[in-house]
N, C-alpha and C positions, 0 to 999 in steps of 0.2 A: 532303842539304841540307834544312834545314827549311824547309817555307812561309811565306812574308810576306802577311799581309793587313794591308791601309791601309783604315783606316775614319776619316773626318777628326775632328778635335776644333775645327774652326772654325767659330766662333759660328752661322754664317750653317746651317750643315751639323746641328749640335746643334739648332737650333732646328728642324730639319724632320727629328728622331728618328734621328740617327748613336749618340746615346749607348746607346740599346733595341738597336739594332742590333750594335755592338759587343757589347753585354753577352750578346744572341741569339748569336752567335757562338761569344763565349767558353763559352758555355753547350753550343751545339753539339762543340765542341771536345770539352769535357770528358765530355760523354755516347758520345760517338766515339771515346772516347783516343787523338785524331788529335795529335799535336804540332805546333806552332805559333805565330808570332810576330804580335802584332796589333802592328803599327803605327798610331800618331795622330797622320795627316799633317795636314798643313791644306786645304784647299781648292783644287779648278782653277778655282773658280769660275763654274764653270758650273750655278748654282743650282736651273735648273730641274732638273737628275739628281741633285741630293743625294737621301738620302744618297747618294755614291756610292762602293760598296766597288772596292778593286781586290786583283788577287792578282798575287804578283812567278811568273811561269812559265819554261821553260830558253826557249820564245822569245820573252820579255818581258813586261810588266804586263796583264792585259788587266781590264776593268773590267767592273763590274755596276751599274745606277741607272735611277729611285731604287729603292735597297731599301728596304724595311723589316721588320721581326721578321718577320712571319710567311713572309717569304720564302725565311728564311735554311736551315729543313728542306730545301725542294727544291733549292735552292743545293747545298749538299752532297750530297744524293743524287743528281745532274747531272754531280757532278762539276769543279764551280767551282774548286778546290783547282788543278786543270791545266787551267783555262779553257774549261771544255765551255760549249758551247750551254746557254742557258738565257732565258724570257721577258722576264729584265731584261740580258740580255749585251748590251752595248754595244761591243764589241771594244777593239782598241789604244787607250787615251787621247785620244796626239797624231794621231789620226785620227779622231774623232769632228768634227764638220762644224764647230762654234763653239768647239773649241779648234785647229782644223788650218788656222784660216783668221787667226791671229793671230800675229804677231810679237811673241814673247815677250822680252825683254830683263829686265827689270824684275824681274817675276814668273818669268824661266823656272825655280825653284827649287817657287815655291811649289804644294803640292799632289804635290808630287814626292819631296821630301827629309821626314826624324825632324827637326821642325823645333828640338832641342834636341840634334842631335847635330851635334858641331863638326867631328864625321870625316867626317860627312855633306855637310856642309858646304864643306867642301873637298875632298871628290870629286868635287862639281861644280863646281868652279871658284870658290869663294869664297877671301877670303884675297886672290887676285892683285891686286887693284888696291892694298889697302892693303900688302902688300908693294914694291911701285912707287912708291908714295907715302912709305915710311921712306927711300928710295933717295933722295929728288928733293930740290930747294929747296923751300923753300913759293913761294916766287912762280910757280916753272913747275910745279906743282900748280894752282896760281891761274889761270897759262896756260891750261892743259888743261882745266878744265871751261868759262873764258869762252869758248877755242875749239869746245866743244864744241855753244853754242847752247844749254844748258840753262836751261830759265826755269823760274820758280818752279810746282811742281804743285798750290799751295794755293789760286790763285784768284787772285790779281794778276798773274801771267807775268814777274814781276820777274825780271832774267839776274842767276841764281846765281852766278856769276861776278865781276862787277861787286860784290854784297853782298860779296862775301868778302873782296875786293881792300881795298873800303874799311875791313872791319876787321882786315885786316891789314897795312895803313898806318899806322894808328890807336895811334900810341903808349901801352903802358898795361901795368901791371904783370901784372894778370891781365884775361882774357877769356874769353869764353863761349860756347859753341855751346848754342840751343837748339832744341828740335825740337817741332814743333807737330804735335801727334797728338788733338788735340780736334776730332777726327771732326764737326762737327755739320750738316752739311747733307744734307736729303733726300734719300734713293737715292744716298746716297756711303757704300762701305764697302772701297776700295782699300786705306787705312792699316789698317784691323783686319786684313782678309788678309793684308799683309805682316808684321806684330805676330805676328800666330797663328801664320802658313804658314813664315814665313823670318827669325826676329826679328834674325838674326847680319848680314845684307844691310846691315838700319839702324845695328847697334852701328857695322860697319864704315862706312861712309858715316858717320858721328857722327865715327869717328876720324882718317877722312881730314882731313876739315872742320878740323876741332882742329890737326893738324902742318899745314894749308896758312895757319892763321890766326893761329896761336902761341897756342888757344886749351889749357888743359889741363880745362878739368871742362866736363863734358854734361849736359842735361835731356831728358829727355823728359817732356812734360805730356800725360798723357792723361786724356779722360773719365769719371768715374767707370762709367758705362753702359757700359764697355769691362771687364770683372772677369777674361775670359780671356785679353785680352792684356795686362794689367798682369801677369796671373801669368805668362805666357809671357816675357815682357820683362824680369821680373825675376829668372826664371832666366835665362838669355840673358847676361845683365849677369853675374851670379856667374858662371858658366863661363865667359865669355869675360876675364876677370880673373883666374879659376887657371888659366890656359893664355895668358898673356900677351899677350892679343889688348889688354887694357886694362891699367893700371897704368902705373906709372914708367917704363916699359922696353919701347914696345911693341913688340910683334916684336922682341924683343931689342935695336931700336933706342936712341939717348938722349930721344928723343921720348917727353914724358909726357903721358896725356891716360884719363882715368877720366869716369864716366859715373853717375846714377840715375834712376832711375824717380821723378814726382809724379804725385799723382792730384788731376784737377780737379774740382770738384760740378757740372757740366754746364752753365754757363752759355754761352748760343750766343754771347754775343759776346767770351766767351773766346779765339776761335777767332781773333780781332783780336789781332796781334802784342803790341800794347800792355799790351794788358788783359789778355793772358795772362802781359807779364811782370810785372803788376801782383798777379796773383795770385798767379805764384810770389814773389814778396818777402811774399806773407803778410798783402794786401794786399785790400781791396777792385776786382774786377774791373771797372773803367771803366778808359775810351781815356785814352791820355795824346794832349796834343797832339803835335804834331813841325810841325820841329823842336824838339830836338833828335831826330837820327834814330839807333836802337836798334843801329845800326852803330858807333855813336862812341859812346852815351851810353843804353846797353841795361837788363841786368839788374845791379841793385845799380850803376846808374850806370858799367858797364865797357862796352866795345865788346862788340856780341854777334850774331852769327851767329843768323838765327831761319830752318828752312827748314822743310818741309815734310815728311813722314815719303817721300813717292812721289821728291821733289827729292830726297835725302838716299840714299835706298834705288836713286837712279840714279848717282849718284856711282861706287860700284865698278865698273860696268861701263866707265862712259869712264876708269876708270885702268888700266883691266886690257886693252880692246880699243883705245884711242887716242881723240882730240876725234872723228878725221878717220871713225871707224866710225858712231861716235852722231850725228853729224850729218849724215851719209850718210842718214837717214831723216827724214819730214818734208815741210815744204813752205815756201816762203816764210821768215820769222822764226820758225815754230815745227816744231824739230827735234825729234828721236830719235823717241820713242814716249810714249803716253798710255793709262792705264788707263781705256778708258772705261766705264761701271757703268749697266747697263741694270735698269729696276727700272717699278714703276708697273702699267698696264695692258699686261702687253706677256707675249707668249707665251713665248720664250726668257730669260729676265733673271739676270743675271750681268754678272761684268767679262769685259773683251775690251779686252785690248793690242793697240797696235796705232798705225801709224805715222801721224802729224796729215796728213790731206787728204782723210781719207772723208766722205761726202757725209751731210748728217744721215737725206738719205732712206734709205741705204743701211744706216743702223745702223739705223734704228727697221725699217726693213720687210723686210729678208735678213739681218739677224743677228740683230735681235731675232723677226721673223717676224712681226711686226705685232701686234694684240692681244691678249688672253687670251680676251676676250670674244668675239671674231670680229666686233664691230661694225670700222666706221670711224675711224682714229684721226683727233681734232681736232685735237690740240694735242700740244706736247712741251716740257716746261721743262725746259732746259740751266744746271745751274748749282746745286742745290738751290734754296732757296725763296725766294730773292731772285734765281734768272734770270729771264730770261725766255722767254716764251709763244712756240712758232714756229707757225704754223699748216703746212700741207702746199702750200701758196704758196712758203715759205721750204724746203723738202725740198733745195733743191739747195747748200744753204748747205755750202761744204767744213768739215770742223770744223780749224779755224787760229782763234786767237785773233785777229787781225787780220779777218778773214773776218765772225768772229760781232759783232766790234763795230763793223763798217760797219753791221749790221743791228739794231745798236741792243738785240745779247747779248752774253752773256759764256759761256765756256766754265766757266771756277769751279773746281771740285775734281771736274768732267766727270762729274756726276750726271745720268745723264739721269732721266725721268720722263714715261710716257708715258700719255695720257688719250684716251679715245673717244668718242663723239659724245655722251653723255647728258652729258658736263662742263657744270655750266654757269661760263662765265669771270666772271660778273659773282661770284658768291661765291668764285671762286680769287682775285680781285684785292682782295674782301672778308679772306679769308684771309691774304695775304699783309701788309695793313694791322694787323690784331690783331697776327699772327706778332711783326711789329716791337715793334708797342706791351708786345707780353707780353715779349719778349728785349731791348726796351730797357735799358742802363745807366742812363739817367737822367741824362748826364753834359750833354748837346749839345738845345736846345730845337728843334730841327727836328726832330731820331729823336723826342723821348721825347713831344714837342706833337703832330708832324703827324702821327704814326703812329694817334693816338687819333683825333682832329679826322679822320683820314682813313677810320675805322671806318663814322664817325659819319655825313658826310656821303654814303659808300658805300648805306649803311642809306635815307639819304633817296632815292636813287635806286634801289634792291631796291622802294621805296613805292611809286614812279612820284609824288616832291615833286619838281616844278621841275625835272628828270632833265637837260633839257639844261644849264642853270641850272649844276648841280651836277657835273657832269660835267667842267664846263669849271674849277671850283672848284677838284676833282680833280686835273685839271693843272694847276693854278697850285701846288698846294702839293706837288705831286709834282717838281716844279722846285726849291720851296726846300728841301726833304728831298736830293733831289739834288746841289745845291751848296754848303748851307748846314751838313749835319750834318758832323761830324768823323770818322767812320770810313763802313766800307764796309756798316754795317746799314742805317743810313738812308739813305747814298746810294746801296746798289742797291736797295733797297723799291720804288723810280719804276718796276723796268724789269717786274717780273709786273706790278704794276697799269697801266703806260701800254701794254704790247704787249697785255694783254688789251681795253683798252679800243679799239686801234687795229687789229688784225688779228679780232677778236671783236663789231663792235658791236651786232648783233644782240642779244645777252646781254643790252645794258645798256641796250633800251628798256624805257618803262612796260611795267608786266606786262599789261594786257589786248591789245598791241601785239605782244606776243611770244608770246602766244596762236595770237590770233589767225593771224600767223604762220607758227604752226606745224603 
């Protein structure tokens, strides 16, 4: 049997030298004229051990990380090939401490499977739910995921379910499924992993969507800053079309339903249903108002289906294991499991699946393992760069979306981001104020005014001008940004600057004040 080596091609893993290492490999390989199959898996996501090679052995995978080049000589002369000891041997994978303590659903493919092999693919178990789904009506398809408890994984918690229902009420010659893969928020990188690691997950999840909706053409919009999973995705699509997973006939069924790839220029407020489908029409990216809601009157004016790539990518599994499996997990109103993405200051950072009700302390300080730096953590932003600020006051917060907005957060696209005591919150709340202003459309005078005016009057208070004066200014305009802008840029902008200003205020006296202080 020849040897399999897995050395990932996902982004996160390239960026911290899997491609030198691959190529070290092959290079070893051929001066050894050892035979050998390198595989380019995607990611487990547990970033701090990228790269992280593994080898397939007769008693299973066992891994090495991080490698890098120059490790790869004594790798082999160790005896890596059948898993010997060696100073980067990490043992069995799903036994290493921050993948053995997660419930994989989701993700359990990715980092595991040839994410371009459809054999592969359905050795683990892909394929079942969209075969279940050629089987069923669309209504009890429609059934199945609103019993399942699935809410939206983009950032609103909207019940997938519900969306789908009303566009497949929604009388109309043709309709739409589209998929929001415009990644943009801080320390979120869930959708590339599943893009890179398992791209067939989403096609499939794309196609359910389509026969439960009577939708037949898909989109996926992704960020142009995404280049290897546009590639990956749009192999994915070709193969899953000459093997009848797409086309006229899916699964031999009469159910037609085809799919492609757009590429977006990176605009953040893309990332807003609207403006995303403003862009695919070819369009300048600004909000449209609603109503009319993109359910009834979406892209090119049809009903259309908008989820998430993590929403979508959860789809096969409650068709394949039942509602009543996926919603088994969970707490409260927010069920199955969640990719949460640890990133920032933090020692461990990586995703980590894993079922809604863990306690924010327990992600930032026993799975992430607290900082990098070995200071103090202050602060944790949930949400990318429009959550908000929790201090270690808030540590006990369960993460439930219900939960984080009693406390005046949001869960988001479950970014975390973690910061230690040299933060200072009065320039994160500055930050966040520009953020806006720089990612405004320009459509709504709240986002595109207050976000500036908000810069500006921040600055008077960095001076020590009237700080309380201005402070209280702050919230007042943080309030009409709040209520008054028309999408979710300007009205979550309020929640980094009002919980920095309210859990932080230290920060935000005059400077000889905080000096002093200190």
């Amino acid at each position: 049997m020849i040897p399999r080596i897995y050395v990932p091609a996902d982004s996160g893993a390239l960026a911290l030298g899997a491609e030198k290492v691959a190529k070290a490999i092959e290079k070893e390989l051929a001066e050894r004229g050892v035979e050998a199959k390198i595989v380019r898996n995607g990611s487990r996501g547990a970033y701090f051990l990228e790269p992280m090679v593994e080898v397939a052995t007769a008693e299973g995978r066992v891994a090495y990380g991080p490698v890098k080049p120059s490790d790869v000589k004594s790798l082999f002369d160790s005896g890596f090939l059948k898993g010997a000891p060696h100073k980067r041997w990490l043992g069995a994978p799903d036994k290493i401490p921050f993948l053995a303590k997660q419930t994989r659903l989701t993700f359990a493919r990715c980092g595991v499977i040839d994410p371009l092999s459809l054999d592969n693919y359905k050795a683990h178990g892909g394929l079942k739910g969209l075969q279940n789904a050629v089987a069923m009506a669309p209504a009890d398809i429609v059934k199945q995921v609103t019993e399942s408890g699935l809410r939206g994984r983009g950032g609103a918690g909207f019940p997938t379910g519900i969306k789908w229902k009303t566009v497949l009420d929604t009388a109309s010659e043709r309709k739409y499924i589209v998929c929001n893969a415009d990644e943009g928020d801080s320390a979120t990188f869930a959708d590339r992993m599943i893009m890179e690691g398992d791209p067939f997950v989403l096609i499939e999840g794309m196609a359910i969507a389509g026969i439960a909706t009577g939708a037949t053409k898909g989109f996926v919009y992704i960020r142009s800053e995404y280049p290897h999973a546009v590639a990956t995705m749009n192999k994915a699509v070709e193969i899953a079309r000459k093997h009848g997973v797409l086309g006229v006939n899916v699964l031999g069924s009469p159910n037609a339903f085809d799919m492609e790839i757009r590429v977006g220029a990176g605009a953040y407020v893309c990332g807003e249903e609207t403006s995303l489908l403003n862009s695919l029409e070819g369009k300048r990216g600004v909000v449209r108002a609603k109503p009319p809601l993109p359910a009834i009157q979406g892209l090119f004016g049809k009903p259309t289906v908008i989820n998430n790539v993590i929403s979508l990518a959860s789809v096969p599994i409650i068709m394949d294991k039942g509602a009543a499996f996926y919603k088994d997990f969970g707490m409260g109103r927010s069920r199955g499991t969640i990719p949460i993405q640890i990133a920032g200051n933090v020692k461990h950072g990586g995703l980590f699946e894993t079922a809604f009700g863990l306690t924010l302390g327990e992600i930032v300080d026993e799975i992430g393992g607290g900082t990098a730096s070995g200071r103090p953590v202050k602060a944790v932003q949930v949400g990318g760069p429009l959550g908000a600020y929790f201090p270690r006051a808030l540590f006990d917060t369960p993460f439930d979306y219900e939960a984080f907005a009693a406390k005046d957060g949001l869960i988001g696209h479950a970014g975390l981001t973690v910061f230690d005591d040299t933060a200072d919150m009065l320039k994160q709340a500055r930050f966040a104020m520009e953020f806006c202003a720089i990612e405004s459309c320009g459509k709504c005078t709240p986002c595109r005014i207050g976000s500036t005016r908000g810069v500006e009057v921040l600055d008077k208070v960095a001076s020590g001008i009237e700080a309380e004066k201005n402070l209280a200014l702050v919230t007042d305009l943080c309030n009409t940004m709040k209520f008054g802008s028309l999408c979710a840029l300007g009205g979550f902008t309020p929640y980094p600057v009002m919980s920095s200003i309210t859990h932080f205020p230290e920060d935000f006296k005059p400077a000889p004040t905080r000096v002093a202080a200190e």
